[in-house]
N, CA, C and O atoms as CSV, one atom per row, in Angstrom:
chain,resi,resn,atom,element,x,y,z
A,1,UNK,N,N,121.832,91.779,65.558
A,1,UNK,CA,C,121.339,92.901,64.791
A,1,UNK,C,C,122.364,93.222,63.707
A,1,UNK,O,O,123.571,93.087,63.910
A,2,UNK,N,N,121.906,93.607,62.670
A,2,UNK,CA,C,122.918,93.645,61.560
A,2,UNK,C,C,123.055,95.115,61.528
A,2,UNK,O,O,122.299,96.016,61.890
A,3,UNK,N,N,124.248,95.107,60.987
A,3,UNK,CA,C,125.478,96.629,61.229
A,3,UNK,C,C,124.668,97.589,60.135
A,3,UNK,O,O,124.562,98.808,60.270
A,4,UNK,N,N,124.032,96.712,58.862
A,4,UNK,CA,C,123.869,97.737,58.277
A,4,UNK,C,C,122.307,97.978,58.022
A,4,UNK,O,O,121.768,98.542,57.070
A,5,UNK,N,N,121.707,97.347,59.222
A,5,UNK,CA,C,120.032,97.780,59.672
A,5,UNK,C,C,120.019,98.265,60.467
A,5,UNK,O,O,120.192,97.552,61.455
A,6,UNK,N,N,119.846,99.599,60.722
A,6,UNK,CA,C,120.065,100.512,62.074
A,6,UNK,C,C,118.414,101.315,62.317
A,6,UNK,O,O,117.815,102.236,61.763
A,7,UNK,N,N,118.069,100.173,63.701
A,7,UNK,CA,C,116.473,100.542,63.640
A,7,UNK,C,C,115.707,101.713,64.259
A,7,UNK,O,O,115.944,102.312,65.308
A,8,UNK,N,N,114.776,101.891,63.403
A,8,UNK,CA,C,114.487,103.765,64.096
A,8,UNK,C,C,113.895,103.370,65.412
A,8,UNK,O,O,113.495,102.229,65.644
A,9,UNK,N,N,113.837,104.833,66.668
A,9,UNK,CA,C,113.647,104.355,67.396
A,9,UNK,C,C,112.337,104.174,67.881
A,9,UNK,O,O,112.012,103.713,68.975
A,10,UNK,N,N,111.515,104.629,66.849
A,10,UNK,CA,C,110.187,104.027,66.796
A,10,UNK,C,C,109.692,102.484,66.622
A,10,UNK,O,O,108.622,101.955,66.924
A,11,UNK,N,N,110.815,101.988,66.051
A,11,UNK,CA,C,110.633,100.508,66.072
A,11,UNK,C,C,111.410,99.174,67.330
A,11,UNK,O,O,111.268,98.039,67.784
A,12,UNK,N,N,112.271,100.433,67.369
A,12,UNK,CA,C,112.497,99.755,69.422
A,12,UNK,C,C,111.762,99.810,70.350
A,12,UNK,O,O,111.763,99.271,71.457
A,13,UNK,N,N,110.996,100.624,69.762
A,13,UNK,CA,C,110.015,101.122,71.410
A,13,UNK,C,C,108.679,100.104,70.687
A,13,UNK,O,O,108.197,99.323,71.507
A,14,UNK,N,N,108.169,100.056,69.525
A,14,UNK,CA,C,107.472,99.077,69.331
A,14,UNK,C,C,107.535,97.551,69.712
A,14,UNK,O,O,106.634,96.848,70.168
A,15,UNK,N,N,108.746,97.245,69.428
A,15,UNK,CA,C,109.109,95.908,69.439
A,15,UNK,C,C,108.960,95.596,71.037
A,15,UNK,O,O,108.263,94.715,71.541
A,16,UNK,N,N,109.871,96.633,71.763
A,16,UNK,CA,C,109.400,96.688,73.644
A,16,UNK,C,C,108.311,96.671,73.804
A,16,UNK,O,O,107.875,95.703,74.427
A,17,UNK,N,N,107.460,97.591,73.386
A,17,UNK,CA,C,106.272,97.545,73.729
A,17,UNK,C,C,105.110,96.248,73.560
A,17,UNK,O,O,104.170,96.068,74.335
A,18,UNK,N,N,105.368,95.567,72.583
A,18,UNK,CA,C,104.672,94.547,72.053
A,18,UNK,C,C,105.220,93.274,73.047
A,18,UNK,O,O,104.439,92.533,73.643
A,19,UNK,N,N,106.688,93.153,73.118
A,19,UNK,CA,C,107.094,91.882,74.133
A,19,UNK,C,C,106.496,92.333,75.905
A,19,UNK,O,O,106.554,91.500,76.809
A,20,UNK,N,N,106.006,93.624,76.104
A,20,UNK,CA,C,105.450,93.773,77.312
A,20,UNK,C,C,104.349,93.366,77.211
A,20,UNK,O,O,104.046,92.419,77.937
A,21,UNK,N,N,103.231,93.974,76.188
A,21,UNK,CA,C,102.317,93.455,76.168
A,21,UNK,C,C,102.156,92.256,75.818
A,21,UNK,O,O,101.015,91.884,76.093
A,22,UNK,N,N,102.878,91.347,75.254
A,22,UNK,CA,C,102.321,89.836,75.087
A,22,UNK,C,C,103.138,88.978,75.546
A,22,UNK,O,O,103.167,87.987,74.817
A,23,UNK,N,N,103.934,88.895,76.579
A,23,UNK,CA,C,104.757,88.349,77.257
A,23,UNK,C,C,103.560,87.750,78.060
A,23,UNK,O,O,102.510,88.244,78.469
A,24,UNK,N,N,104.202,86.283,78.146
A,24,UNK,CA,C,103.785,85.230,79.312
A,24,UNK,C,C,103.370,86.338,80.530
A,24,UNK,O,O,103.667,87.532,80.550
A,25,UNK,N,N,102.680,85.663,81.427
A,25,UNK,CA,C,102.494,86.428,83.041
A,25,UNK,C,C,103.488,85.436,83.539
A,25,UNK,O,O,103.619,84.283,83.128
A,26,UNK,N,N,104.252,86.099,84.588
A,26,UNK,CA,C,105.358,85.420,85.289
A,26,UNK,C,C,104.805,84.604,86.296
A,26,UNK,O,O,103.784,85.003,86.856
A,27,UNK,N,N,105.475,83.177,86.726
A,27,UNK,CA,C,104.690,82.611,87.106
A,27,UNK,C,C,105.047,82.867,89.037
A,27,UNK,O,O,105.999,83.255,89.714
A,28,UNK,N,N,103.595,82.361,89.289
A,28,UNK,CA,C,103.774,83.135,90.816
A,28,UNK,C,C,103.909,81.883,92.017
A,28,UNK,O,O,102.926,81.149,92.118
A,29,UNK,N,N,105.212,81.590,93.018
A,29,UNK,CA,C,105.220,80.607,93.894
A,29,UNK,C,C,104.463,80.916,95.050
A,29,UNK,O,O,104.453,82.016,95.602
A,30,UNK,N,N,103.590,79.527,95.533
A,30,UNK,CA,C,102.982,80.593,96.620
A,30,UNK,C,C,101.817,81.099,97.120
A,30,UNK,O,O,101.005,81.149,96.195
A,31,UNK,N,N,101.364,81.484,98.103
A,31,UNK,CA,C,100.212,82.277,97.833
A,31,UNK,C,C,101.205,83.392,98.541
A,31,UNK,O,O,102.169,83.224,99.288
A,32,UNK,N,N,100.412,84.969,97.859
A,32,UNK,CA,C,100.679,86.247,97.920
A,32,UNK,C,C,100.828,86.403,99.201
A,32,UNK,O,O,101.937,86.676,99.659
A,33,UNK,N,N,99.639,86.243,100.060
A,33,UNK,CA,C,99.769,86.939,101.623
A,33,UNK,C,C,100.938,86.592,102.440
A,33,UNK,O,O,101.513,87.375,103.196
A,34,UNK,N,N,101.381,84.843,102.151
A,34,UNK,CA,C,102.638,84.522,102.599
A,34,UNK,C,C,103.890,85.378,102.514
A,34,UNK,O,O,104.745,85.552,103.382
A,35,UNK,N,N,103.805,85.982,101.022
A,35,UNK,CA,C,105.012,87.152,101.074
A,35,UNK,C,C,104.621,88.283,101.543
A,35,UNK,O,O,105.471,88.723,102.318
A,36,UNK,N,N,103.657,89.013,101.424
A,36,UNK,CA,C,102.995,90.032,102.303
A,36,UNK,C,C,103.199,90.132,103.757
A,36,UNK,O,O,103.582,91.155,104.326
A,37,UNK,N,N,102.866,88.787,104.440
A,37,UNK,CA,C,103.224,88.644,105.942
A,37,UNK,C,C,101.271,89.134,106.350
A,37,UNK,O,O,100.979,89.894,107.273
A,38,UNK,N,N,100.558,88.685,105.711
A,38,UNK,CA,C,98.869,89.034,106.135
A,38,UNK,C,C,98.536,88.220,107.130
A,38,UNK,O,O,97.736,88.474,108.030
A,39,UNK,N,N,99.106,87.303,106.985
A,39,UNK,CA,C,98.549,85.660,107.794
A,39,UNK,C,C,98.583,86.508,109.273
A,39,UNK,O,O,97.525,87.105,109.472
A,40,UNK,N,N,99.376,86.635,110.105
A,40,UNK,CA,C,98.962,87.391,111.445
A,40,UNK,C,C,98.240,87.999,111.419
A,40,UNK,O,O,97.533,87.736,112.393
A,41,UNK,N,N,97.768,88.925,110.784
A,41,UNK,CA,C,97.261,90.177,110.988
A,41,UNK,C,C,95.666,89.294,110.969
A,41,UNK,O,O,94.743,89.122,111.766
A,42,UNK,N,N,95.994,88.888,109.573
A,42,UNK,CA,C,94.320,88.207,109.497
A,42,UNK,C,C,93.671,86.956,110.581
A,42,UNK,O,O,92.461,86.753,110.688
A,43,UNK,N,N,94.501,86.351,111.175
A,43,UNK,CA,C,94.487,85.725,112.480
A,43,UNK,C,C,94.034,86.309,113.890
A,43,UNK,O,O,93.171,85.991,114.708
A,44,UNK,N,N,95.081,87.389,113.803
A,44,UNK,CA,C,94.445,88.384,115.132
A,44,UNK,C,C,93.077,88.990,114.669
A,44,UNK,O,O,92.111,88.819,115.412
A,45,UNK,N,N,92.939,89.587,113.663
A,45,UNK,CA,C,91.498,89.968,113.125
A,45,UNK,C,C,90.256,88.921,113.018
A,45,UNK,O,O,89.163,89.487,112.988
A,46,UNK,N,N,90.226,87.760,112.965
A,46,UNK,CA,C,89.477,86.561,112.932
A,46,UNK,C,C,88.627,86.471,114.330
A,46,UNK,O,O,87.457,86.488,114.713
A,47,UNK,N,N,90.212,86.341,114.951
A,47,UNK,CA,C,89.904,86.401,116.467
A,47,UNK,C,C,89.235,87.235,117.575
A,47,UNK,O,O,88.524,86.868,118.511
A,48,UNK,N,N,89.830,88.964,117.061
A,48,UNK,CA,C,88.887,90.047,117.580
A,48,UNK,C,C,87.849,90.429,117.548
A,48,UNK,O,O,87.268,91.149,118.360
A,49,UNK,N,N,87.205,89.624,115.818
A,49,UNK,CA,C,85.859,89.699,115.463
A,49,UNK,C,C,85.135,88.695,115.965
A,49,UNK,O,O,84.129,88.903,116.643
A,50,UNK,N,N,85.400,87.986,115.794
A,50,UNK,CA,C,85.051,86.594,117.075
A,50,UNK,C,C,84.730,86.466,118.479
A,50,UNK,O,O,83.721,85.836,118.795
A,51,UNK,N,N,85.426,86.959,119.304
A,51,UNK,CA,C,85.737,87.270,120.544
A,51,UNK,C,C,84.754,88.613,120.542
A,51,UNK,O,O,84.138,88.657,121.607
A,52,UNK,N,N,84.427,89.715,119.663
A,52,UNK,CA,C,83.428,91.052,120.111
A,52,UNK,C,C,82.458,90.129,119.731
A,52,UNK,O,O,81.544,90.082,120.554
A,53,UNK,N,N,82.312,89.309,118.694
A,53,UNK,CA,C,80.439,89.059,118.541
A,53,UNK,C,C,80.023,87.742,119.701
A,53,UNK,O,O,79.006,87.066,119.548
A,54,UNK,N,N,80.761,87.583,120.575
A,54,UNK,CA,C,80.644,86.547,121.530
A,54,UNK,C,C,80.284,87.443,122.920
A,54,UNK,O,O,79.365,87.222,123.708
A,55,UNK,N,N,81.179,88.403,122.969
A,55,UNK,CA,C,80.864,89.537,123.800
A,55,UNK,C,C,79.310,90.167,123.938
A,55,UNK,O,O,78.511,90.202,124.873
A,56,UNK,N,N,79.277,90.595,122.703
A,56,UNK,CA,C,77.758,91.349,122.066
A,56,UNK,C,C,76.706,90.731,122.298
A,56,UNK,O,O,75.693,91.185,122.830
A,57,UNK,N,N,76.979,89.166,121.732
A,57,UNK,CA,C,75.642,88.152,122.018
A,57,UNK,C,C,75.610,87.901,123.271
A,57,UNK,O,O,74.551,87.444,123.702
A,58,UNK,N,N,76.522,88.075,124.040
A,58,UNK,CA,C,76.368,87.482,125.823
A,58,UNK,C,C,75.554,88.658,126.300
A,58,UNK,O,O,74.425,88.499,126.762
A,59,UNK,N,N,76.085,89.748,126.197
A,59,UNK,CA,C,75.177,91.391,126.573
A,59,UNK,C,C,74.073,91.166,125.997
A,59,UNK,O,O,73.184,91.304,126.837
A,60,UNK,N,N,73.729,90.938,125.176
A,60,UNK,CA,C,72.411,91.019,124.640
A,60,UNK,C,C,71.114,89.903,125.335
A,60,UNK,O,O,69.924,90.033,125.622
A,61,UNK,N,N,72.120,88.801,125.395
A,61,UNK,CA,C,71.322,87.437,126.210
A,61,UNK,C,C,70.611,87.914,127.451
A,61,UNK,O,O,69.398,87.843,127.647
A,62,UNK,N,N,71.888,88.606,128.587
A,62,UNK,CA,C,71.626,89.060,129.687
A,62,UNK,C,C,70.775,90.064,129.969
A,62,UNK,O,O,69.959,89.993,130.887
A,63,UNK,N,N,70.943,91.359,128.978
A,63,UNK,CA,C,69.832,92.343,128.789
A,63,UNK,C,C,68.626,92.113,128.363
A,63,UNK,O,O,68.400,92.552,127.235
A,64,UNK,N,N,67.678,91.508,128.949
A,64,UNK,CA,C,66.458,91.121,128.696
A,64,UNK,C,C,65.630,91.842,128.835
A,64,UNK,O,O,65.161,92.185,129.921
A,65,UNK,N,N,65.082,92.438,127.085
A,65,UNK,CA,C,64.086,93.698,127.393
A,65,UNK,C,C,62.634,93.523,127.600
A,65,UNK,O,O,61.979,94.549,127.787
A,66,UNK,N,N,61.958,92.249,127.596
A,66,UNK,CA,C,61.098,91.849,127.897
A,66,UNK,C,C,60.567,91.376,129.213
A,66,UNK,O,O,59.430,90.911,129.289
């Protein structure tokens, strides 16, 4: 920056503002949930929903309303 261009600070906050808005998207390693830590959760959830509609359909088999 030169000593004897001293920029207003309307044009710093422009210049920021413009490299935010048009800056590359950073690039992402990965999938997300891996850093999240979802993978269990969504495993045990797979499974509980699984395991009740196996439940449900067996009750229902046995309850024969006819």
């Amino acid at each position: 920056m030169n000593v004897s261009h001293r920029p207003a600070t309307a044009e710093i906050y422009q210049t920021d503002l413009e490299q935010h808005l048009f800056a590359p998207a950073p690039r992402r390693n990965g999938r997300a949930q891996s850093q999240l830590g979802i993978e269990p959760l969504a495993d045990w959830l797979r499974d509980w929903w699984q395991n009740g509609l196996s439940r449900w359909k067996a009750v229902a088999e046995a309850w024969n309303l006819g």
